[in-house]
C-alpha positions as CSV (number, residue, x, y, z in Angstrom):
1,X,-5.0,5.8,23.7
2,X,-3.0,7.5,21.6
3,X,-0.3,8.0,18.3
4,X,2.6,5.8,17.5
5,X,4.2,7.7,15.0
6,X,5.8,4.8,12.2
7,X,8.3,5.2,9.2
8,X,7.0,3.6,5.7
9,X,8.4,2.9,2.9
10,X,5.8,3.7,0.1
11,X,5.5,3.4,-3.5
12,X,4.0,6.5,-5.9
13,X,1.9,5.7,-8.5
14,X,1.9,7.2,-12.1
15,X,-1.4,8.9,-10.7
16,X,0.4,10.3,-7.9
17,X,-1.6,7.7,-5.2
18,X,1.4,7.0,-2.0
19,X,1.3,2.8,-1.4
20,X,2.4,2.1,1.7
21,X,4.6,-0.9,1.2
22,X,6.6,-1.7,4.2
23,X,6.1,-0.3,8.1
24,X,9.2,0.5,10.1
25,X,9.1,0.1,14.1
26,X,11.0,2.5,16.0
27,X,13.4,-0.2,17.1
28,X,14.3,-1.2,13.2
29,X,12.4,-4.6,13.0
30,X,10.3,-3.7,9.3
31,X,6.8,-5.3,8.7
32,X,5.1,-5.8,5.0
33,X,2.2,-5.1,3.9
34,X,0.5,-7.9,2.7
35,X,-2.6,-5.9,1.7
36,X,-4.8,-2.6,1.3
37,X,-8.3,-3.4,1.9
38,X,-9.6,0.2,2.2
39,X,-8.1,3.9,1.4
40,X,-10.2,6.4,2.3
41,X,-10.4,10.0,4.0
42,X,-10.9,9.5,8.2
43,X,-10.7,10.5,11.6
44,X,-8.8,8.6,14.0
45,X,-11.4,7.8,16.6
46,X,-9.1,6.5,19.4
47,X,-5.6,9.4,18.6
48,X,-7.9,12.3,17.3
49,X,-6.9,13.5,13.9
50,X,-7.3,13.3,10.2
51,X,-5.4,11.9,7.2
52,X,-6.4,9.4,4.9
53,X,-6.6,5.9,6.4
54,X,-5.1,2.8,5.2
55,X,-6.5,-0.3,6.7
56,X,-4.6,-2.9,5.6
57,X,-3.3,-7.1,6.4
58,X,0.5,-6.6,7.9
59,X,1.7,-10.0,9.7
60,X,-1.6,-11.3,9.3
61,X,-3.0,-8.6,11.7
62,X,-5.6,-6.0,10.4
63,X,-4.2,-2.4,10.9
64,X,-5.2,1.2,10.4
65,X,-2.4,3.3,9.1
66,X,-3.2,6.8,9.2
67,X,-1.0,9.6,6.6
68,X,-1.3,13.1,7.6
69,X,-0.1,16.1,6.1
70,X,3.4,15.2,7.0
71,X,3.9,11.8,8.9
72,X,2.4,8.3,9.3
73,X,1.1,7.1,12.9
74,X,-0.8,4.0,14.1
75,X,-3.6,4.0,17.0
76,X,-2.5,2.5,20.1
């Protein structure tokens, strides 16, 4: 198991929260985010490191997007 590295496209908040809004695959095809169940501080059990974790509804399919200091990734 391991990282798959994403682009988003997020929306800041007046409070200075980053909303993920839309997830870019590496070949262009771009998902939405239908929803944000959960953002909390986390480990990624399955890729190893620690950001805070987004677990949210894209497609219909319940993700974990993970934001470190500098990048967004995905378990795999």
């Amino acid at each position: 198991m391991g990282k798959k590295f994403v682009s988003i496209v997020a929306q800041f908040t007046e409070e200075g929260k980053v909303i993920p809004m839309t997830l870019i695959w590496e070949d262009g095809r771009k998902f939405s985010v239908d929803r944000i169940a959960d953002i909390r501080k986390a480990a990624s059990l399955k890729a190893g490191g620690v950001g805070l974790r987004y677990d949210c509804l894209i497609h219909g399919k319940q993700v974990y997007l993970y934001k470190d200091e500098d990048s967004w990734f995905m378990e795999i």
